[in-house]
N, C-alpha and C positions, 0 to 999 in steps of 0.2 A: 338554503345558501349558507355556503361554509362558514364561521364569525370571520371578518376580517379583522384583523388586529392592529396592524399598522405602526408599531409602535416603536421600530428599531431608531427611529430618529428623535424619541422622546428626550435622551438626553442630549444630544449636541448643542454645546455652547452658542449662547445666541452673540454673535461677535461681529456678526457680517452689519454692514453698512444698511441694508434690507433685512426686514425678521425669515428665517426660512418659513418655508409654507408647511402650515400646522400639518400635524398627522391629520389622518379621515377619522373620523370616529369607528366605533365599530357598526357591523349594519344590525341590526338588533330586532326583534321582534318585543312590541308595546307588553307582553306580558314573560317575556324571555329573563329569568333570573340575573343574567349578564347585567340589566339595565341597572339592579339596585348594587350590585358586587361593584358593577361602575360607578358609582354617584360614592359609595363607600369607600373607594380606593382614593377616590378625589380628596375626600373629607379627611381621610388617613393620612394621604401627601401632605397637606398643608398644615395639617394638625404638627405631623411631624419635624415640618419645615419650620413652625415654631420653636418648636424643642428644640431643633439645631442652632438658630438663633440664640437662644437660651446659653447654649452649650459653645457657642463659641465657632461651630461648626459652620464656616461659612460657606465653602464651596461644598460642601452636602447643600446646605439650604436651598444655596441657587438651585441646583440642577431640580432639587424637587419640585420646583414650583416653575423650573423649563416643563419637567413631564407634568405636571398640571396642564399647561398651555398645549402641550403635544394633545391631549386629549380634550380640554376642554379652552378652547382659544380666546376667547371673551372672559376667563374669568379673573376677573377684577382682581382678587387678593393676590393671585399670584403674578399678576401684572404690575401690580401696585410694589408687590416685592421686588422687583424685578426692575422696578423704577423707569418702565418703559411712558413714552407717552407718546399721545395722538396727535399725526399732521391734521392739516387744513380739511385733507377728506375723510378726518376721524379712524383715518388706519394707524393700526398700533406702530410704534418706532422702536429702535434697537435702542438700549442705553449705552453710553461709554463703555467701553471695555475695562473691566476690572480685575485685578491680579486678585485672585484670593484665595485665601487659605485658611485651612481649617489648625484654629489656633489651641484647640485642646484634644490633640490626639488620643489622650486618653479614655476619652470621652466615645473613639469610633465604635469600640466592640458593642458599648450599648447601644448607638445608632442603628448597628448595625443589625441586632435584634429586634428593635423596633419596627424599622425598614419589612422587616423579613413577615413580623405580624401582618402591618400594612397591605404586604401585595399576598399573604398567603388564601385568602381566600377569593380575591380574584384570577389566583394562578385556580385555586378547585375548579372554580365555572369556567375555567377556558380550558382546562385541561376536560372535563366534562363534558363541553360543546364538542371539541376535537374527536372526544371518542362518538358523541349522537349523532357525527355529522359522518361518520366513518373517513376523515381526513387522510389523506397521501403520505407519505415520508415528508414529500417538500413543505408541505403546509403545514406537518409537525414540526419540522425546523424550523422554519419563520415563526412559528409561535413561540417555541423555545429561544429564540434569538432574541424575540419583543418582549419576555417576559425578564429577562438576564440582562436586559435594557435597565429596567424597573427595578432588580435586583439582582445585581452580579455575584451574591454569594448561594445562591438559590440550589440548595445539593441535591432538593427533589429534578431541577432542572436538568442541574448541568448531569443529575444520573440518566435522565432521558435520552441524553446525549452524547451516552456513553464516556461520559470526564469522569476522573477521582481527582481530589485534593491532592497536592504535593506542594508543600512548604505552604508557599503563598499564592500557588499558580493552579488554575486548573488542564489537567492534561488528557488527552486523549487515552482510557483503559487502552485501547492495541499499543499504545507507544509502551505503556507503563508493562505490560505482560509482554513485550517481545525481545526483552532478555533472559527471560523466563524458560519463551517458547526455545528460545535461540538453544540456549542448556540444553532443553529436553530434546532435541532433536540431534542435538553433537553424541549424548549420552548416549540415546538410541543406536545412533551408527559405531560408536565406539564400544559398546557392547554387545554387539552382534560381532563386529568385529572380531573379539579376540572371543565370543563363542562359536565360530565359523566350523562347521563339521570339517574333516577332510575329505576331500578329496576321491573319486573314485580313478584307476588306470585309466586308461581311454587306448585303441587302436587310430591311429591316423587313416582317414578313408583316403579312397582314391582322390577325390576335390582335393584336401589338404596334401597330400603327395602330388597332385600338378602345380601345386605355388613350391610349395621347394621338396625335392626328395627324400628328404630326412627331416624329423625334430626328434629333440634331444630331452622333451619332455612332455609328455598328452593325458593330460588330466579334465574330469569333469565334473560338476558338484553346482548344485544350483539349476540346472539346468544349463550351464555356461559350459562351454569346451572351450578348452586354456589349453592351445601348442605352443610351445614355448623354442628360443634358441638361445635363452638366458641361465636358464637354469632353473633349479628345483626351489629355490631359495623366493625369487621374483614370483615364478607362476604362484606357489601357495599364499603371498600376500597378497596376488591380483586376486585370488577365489575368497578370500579371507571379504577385502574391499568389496568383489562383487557380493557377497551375503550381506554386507553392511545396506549396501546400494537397495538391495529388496525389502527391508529390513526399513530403514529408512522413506523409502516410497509407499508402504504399507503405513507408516505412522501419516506421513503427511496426507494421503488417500485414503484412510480409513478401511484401506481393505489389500488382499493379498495383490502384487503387480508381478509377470513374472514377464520371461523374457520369451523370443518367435522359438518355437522347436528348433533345438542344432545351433541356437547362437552362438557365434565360433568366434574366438580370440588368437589371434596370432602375434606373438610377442618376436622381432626381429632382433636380432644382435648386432648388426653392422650394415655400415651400405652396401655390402655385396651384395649380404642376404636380400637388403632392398629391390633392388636395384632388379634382385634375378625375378622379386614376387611380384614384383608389378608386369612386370612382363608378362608372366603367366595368366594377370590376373582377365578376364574373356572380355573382348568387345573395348576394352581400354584402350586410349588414345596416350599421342606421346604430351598433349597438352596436359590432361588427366595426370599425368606422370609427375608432369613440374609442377602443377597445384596439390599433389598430392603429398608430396616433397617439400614446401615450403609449410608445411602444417607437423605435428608431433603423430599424428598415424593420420588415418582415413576408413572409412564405412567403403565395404566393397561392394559395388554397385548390383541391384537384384539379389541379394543376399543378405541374411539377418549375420552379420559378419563385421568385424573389425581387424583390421592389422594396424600394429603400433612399431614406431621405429626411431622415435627420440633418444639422442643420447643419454638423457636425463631420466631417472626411473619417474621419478613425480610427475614429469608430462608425460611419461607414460600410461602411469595409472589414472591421468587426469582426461585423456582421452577415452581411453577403456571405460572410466567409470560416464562421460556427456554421453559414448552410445548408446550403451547398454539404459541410462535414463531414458535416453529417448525412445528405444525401441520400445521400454516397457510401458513408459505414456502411450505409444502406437498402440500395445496388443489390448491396455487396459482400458484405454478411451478413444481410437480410434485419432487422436492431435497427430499432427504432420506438419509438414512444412507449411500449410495451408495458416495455423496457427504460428506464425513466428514467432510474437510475444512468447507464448509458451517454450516452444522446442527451445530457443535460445538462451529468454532470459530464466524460466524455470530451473533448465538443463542446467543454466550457470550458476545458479543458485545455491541448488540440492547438491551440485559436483563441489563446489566453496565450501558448502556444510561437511563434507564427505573425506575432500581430499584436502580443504585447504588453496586451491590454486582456481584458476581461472584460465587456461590457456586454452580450451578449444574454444573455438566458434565455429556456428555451423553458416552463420550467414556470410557470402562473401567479400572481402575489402574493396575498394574504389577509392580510383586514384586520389579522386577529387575531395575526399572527406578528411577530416581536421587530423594530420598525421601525428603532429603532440599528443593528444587523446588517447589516437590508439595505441601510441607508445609507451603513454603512462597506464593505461588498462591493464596492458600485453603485461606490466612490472606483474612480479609476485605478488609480494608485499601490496601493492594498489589496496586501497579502501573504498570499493567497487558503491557504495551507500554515498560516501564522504565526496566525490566525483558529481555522481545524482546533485545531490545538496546544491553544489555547485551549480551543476547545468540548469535547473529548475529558475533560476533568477535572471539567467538570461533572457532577454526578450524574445529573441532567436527559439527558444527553447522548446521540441516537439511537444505538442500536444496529446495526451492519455486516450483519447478517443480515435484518433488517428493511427498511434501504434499499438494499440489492441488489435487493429483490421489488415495489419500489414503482415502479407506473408511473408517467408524468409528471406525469400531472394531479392524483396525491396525492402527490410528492414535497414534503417542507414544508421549508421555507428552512437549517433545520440540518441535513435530510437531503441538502441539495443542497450546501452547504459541504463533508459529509462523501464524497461521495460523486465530488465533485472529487478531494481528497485520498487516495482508493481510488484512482483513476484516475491519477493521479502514480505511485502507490506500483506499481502494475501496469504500466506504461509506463516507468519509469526503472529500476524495482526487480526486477520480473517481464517483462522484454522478450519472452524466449522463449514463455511463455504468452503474453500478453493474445491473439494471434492467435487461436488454438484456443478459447480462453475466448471470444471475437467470433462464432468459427463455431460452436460448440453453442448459444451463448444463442440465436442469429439463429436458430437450426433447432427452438427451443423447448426446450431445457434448461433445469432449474430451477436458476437461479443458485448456490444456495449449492452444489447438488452438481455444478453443471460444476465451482465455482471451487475446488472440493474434489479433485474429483477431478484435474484440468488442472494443477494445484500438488503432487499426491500426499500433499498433508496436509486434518486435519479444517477446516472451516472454522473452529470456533475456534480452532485453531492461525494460520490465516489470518488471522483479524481481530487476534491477539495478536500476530504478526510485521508486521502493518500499523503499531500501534498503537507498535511500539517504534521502526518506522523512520520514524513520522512524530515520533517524538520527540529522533530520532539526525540528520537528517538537515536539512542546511543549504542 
């Protein structure tokens, strides 16, 4: 049987009216080393809890001699310190509430070494038990939580736990590297960027001659075909982008992504040209038409294909570059609409890193969701993270385990915000998964237990390490 530990309540101030109910001991076997590491942490505590008296250290004191009582509830000296006493039925009593403070703070750093000796050899045997016992993720957390109880500066711990020191604080490593990753990843597409090969001719087939009878430029490179009715100028930054775009999905996927054979771009110049290529475009409705038209281009249905037609080149390039991600999620791991989380908030993600903008979405709007929201998303400028931040304190606020399993077409607008910010958090924070997590889901793995298992902890440990490094993280 695993040790139990118990110990996260070691320190809470005994304040209440009633003493809280002791911690459990641990369950111990009569010849189990844990027994004497425990009788020695005790004798450590209270030794220590002198010294602080000594030193002037009062609220150090107390608390040492509450985690006496958390583990050994009967004992005297720390009860005696503690100035607690017994009713009529002999059960222990809380004492007055006392303000205290430690009145020689300079005196903490060497408490704090002290402290550090104290629990360091009872951290050996529980970290020891943990490995004999071959313990879970979860149960290495609660240990590492019960021991960071005992000693909050504990750096063997808090490295268990993936924190490094900053300033005074300890922080989450993925918070502290993902302005790191963030660089590396702009760099990467910025430097493929401006090494983009050109360009090869291209002939317009018959397909691209039934959307409109002419273009004015046909070029392919990448695997990409780029018609153009903007010019020569546009199409070579769209092929420029799109080599960024592969380039980019390569680093984040660890391996090459490319795009369906014949993936075809059609860059429009005005609403006529619009107006004439949807028409042409086979089996399209006139509804298709107006939802097509209220977006910056559109994916042509049955076809590895996009047409763009925003006035503005940047939402041009900002649609061209979400298809063509998502087609190459498609070829490279089989994600689909099936995976909304993905398609969406990834797409939005990697196209943010890329292009700088956020304007497509693949999921569609409804009436009835929070229109301020999507107003402020829909801005440029929006801080698609700083939003998150936000929504996450609401009470209201979608659940991580819920929009992991929602496909696209019921993704609702807070679960698409959130589901961005998973996607950051996995890509700056979790680099070496997201890959592996890309190939199970693609292969039909049920999200929360790929991303459970791909992590080696429970998914709510996952959504709780999300949740802190979306709050840590600048």
């Amino acid at each position: 049987m695993l040790v139990s530990l118990f110990l996260a309540a070691l320190l809470a101030p005994v304040s209440s009216a009633r003493a809280p109910a002791p911690a459990a001991a641990p369950r111990l076997r009569a010849d189990d080393a844990l027994v004497k590491a425990r009788a020695e942490l005790v004798q450590g505590l209270l030794a220590l809890a002198v010294w602080a008296n000594k030193s002037e250290l009062f609220l150090q004191r107390d608390k040492l001699w509450r985690a006496v009582i958390g583990i050994e509830p009967d004992n005297t000296q720390a009860r005696k310190g503690l100035r607690c006493t017994r009713d009529g039925a002999g059960h222990w009593k809380d004492p007055p509430v006392h303000d205290l403070k430690d009145r020689k703070p300079a005196a903490l750093p060497e408490f704090a070494r002290r402290r550090s000796e104290v629990v360091a050899a009872w951290r050996k045997e529980v970290l020891a038990q943990l490995e004999t016992e071959k313990a879970d993720a979860a149960q290495r957390e609660k240990a590492c939580a019960d021991l960071l109880e005992l000693d909050p500066e504990d750096e063997i711990v808090h490295g268990l736990r993936g924190e490094v020191h900053v300033g005074k604080d300890w922080r989450l490593a993925e918070a502290m590297s993902a302005e790191a990753r963030r660089t590396e990843l702009e760099t990467c597409a910025r430097a493929a960027r401006d090494a983009a090969p050109a360009a090869e001719s291209t002939t317009p087939s018959a397909q691209d001659l039934a959307y409109l009878p002419a273009w004015k430029f046909a070029r392919v490179g990448d695997g990409i075909r780029i018609l153009s009715q903007t010019g020569e100028d546009e199409a070579r930054a769209l092929g420029s982008a799109g080599h960024a775009a592969l380039a980019l999905l390569q680093e984040v996927c660890g391996k090459p992504l490319v795009p369906s054979p014949g993936f075809s771009l059609y860059v429009l110049a005005d609403e006529s040209d619009g107006d004439a290529f949807v028409k042409n475009v086979a089996e399209s409705t006139a509804e298709d038409h107006r939802i097509w038209r209220l977006a910056p281009g559109f994916g042509i249905p049955r076809r590895a294909a996009v047409a763009v037609w925003d006035k503005d080149p940047r939402r041009r390039l900002d649609c061209f570059t979400r298809h063509l991600v998502a087609n190459c999620l498609f070829t490279g791991y089989g994600v689909d609409a099936r995976q909304g989380w993905v398609l969406d908030g990834l797409g939005l993600y990697l196209t943010q890193r890329l292009a700088g903008t956020h304007a497509t979405w693949f999921r569609p709007d409804r009436n009835d969701e929070d229109l301020a929201l999507r107003k402020r998303l829909a801005t440029e400028d929006c801080d698609w993270l700083a939003q998150a931040r936000e929504l996450v304190h609401d009470r209201h606020a979608p659940k991580l385990d819920v929009v992991v399993q929602r496909p696209l077409a019921e993704l609702r607008l807070e679960e698409l915000l959130l589901a961005y910010a998973f996607a950051a958090y996995l890509a700056e924070g979790q680099p070496k998964a997201l890959p592996e997590i890309l190939d199970r889901m693609g292969r039909g793995g049920a999200p929360t237990d790929t991303i459970a298992a791909v992590t080696g902890r429970s998914f709510a440990e996952v959504e709780a390490r999300f949740l802190r490094w979306l709050a840590e993280v600048h």
